[in-house]
C-alpha positions in Angstrom: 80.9 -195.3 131.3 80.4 -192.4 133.6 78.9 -189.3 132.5 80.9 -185.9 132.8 78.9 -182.5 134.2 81.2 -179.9 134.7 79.5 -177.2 136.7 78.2 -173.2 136.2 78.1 -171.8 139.7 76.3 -168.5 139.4 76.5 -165.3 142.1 75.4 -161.8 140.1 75.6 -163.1 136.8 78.9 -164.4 137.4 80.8 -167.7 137.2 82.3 -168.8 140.9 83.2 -171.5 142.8 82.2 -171.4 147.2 84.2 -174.1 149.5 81.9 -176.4 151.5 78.4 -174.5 150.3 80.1 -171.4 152.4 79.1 -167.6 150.5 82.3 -166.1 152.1 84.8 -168.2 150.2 83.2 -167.6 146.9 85.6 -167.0 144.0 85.1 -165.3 140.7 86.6 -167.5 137.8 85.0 -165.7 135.0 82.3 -162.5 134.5 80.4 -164.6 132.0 79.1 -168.1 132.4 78.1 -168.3 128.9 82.1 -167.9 127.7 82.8 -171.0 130.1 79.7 -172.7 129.0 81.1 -172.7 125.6 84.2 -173.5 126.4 83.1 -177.0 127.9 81.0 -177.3 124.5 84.1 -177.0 122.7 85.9 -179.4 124.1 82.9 -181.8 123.3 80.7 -181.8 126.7 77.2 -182.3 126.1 75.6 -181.8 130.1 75.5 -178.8 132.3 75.4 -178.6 135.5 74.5 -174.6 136.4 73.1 -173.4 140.4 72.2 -170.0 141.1 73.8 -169.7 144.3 71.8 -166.1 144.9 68.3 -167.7 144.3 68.9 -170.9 146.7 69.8 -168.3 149.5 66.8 -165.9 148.0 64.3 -168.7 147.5 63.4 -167.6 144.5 64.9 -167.8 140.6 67.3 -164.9 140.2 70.0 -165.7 137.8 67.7 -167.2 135.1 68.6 -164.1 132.1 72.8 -165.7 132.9 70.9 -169.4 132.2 69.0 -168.1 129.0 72.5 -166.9 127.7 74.3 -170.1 128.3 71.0 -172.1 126.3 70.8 -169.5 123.9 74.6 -169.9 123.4 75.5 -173.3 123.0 73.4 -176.9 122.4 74.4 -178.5 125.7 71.9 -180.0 127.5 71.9 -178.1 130.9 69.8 -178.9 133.7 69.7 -176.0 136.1 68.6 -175.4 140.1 68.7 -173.1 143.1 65.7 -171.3 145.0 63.0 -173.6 142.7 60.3 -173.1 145.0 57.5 -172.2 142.9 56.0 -173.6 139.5 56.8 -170.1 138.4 60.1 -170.4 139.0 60.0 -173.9 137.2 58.3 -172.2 134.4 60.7 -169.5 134.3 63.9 -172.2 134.0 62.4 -174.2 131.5 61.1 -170.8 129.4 64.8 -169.9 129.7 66.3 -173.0 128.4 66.9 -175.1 131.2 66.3 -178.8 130.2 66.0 -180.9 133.7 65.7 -178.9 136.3 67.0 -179.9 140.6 65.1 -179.2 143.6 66.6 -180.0 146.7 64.7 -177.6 149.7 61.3 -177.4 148.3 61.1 -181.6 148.5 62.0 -181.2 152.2 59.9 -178.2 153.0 57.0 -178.4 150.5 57.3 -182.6 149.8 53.5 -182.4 148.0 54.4 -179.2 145.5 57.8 -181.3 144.9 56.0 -184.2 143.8 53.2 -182.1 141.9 56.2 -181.1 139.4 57.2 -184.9 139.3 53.5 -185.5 138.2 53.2 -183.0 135.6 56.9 -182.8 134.3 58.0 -186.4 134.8 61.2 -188.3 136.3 63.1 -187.3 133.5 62.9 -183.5 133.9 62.9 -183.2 137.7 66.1 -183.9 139.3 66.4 -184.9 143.0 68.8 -182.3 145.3 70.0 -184.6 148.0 72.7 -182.5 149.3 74.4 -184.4 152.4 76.2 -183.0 155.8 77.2 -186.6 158.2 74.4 -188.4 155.7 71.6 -185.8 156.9 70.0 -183.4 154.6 71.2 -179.4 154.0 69.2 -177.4 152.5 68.4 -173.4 151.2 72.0 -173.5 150.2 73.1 -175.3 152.4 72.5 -173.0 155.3 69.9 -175.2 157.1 70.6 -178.2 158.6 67.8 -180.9 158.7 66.8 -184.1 160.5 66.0 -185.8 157.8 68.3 -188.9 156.6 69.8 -189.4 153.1 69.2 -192.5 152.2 65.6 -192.9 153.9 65.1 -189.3 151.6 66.1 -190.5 148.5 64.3 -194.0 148.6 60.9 -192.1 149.6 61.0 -190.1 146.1 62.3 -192.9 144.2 59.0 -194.4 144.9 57.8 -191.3 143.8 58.9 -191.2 140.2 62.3 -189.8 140.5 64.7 -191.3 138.6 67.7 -188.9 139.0 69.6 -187.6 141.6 72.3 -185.1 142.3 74.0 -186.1 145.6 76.4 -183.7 147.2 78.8 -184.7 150.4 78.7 -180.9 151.3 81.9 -181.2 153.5 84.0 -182.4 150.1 82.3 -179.8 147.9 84.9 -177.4 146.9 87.6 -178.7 148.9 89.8 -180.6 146.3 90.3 -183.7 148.7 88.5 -186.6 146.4 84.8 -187.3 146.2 82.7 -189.8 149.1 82.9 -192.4 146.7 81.7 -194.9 149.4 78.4 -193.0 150.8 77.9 -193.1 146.8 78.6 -196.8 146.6 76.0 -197.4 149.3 73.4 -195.4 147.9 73.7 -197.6 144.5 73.6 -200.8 146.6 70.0 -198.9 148.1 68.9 -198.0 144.8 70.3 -199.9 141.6 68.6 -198.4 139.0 68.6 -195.1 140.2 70.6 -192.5 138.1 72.7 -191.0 140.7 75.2 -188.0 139.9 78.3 -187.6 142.5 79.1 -184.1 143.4 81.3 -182.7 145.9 85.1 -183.2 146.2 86.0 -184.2 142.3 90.1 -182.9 142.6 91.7 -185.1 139.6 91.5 -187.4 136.8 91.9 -190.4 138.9 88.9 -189.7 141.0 86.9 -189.5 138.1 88.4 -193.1 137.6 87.3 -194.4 140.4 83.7 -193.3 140.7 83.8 -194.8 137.0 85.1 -198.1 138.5 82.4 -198.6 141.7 79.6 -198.0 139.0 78.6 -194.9 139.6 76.8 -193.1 136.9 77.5 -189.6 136.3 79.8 -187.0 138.3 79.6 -183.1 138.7 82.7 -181.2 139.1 83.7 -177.9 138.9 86.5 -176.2 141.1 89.1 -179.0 140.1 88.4 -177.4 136.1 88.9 -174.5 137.3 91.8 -174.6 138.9 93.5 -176.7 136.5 93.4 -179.8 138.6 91.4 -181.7 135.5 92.3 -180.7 132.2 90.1 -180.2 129.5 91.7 -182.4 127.6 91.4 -185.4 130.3 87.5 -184.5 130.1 87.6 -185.1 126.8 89.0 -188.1 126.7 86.3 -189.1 129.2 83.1 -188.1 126.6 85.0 -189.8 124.1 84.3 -193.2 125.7 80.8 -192.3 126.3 
């Protein structure tokens, strides 16, 4: 059964949602993450999915006192990125509650610290950013374009020790239009064992459906919550079956 991750966007201590990675579409749905955070703990959530959208175009941890609010706040298991470059920052995310945390540009720009925190912190703990423009990875918030090809990406730090990854089809994210559930299908078929999160495009209850039905194991979503498109009752039912 596929695993729900509703998503904490952060700019300024905020809670908003940006349309295809892009910082001038960014909406404000709430002042205070930790509210919403508890909101999705209420209805029986247990994962969170939270980016500081100011420290991936920064390169550095910014919104980490927002992230110790949310931990301090609720139980839910939240696994937290944007502008990791350092083992400071690292430190800093996991000092402030984070459980698991994602770095996406650092294992493009600086592969051997990248795989330095997979040695000391294990698969478990470091999460895989393989966010996706035509199958070729984006990175610093998705304002750099990069040669380098997903697939080919993934597989070279699954031999590494990675054993999760968060894969975003940056031209869904935000858009409300229903999630690359093939490009996910085909990194499955690559890696079968892999635990791979969808993100990017989640717009209703039925997509959730299908990513369930082509095997895929967990899903991030966020702007279809907030704009009512997925109820909070439909998400729910969906941890209920876990």
């Amino acid at each position: 059964m596929i695993e729900i991750i509703p998503a904490i966007d952060m700019i300024e201590g905020r809670c908003v949602r940006l349309s295809k990675g892009d910082y001038n579409t960014k909406k404000v749905y709430n002042e205070d993450p930790s509210e919403v955070a508890r909101m999705f703990e209420d209805a029986g959530i247990k994962r969170l999915h939270v980016v500081d959208l100011d420290g991936a175009k920064a390169g550095h941890i910014v919104n980490h006192k927002a992230l110790e609010k949310i931990t301090k706040s609720t139980n839910l298991i939240v696994d937290f990125g944007g502008g990791l470059k350092t083992t400071e920052d690292l430190n800093i995310a996991f000092e402030c509650g984070a459980q698991m945390v994602t770095g996406g540009s650092i294992a493009i720009k600086k592969p051997e610290e990248f795989c330095s925190w997979i040695e000391k912190f294990g698969g478990e703990k470091i999460i895989l950013g393989a966010d996706a423009k035509n199958k070729k990875i984006a990175v610093t918030g998705w304002l750099e374009d990069t040669d380098a090809e997903l697939i080919p990406f993934i597989n070279q730090y699954v031999d590494k020790g990675i054993k999760k990854v968060i894969c975003t089809d940056i031209s869904k994210d935000g858009m409300l239009q229903g999630p690359n559930t093939e490009l996910y299908k085909e990194i499955m078929a690559a890696q079968p064992g892999l635990w791979l999160i969808a993100s990017g495009g989640v717009s209703c209850n039925d997509d959730i459906a299908k990513l369930d039905e082509a095997g895929i194991p967990a899903v991030i979503m966020g702007k279809a919550i907030y704009e009512g498109k997925i109820t909070m009752a439909q998400l729910t039912s969906w941890v209920d079956k876990q």
